[in-house]
N, C-alpha and C positions, 0 to 999 in steps of 0.2 A: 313439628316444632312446638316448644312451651311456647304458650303465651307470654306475652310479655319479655322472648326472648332475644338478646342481642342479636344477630347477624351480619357478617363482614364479607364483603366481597374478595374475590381472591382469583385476580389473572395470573395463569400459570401458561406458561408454553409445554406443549408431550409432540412426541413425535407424531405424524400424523397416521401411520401404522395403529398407533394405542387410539387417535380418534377417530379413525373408521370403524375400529374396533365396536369400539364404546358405542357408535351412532350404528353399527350394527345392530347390537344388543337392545337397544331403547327400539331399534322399529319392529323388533318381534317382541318386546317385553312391557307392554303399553301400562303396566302397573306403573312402572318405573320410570323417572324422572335423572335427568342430568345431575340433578343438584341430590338428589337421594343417592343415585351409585356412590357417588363424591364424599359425600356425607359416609356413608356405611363403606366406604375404602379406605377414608383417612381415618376413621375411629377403628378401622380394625386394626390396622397398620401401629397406630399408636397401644392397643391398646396388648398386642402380639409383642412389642416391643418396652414392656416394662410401664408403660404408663398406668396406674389403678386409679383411677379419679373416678368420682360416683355418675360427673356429669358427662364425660365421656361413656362410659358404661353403656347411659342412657340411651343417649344420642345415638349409637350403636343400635342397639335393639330398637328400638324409635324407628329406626332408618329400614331395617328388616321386616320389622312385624308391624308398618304405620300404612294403611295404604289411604290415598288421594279420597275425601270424598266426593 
């Protein structure tokens, strides 16, 4: 995340199939964080879907190539 960057919380309900899934995935992938997959799926989503914004881009690649120090 940029510094001095905004962040918004965001409760979603998914079916609980997709959060097994997901809490699957984080316990063999210790790189990766809840809030990162989240991150790097909604910016791909938008960004597969016609969105070209610089700060999405970012956020995107950020979310792939940022790891936890």
């Amino acid at each position: 995340m940029t510094p001095g960057a905004v962040t918004v919380s965001l409760m979603v309900e998914i079916p609980e199939d997709l959060y097994t899934s997901i809490q699957d995935y984080l316990k063999t992938h210790e790189m990766w964080s809840q809030e990162r997959m989240m991150q790097a799926a909604l910016s791909l989503f938008l960004l597969q879907n016609g969105v070209n914004h610089p700060r999405v881009n970012s956020l995107y690649l950020d979310s792939l190539f940022s790891y936890p120090a």
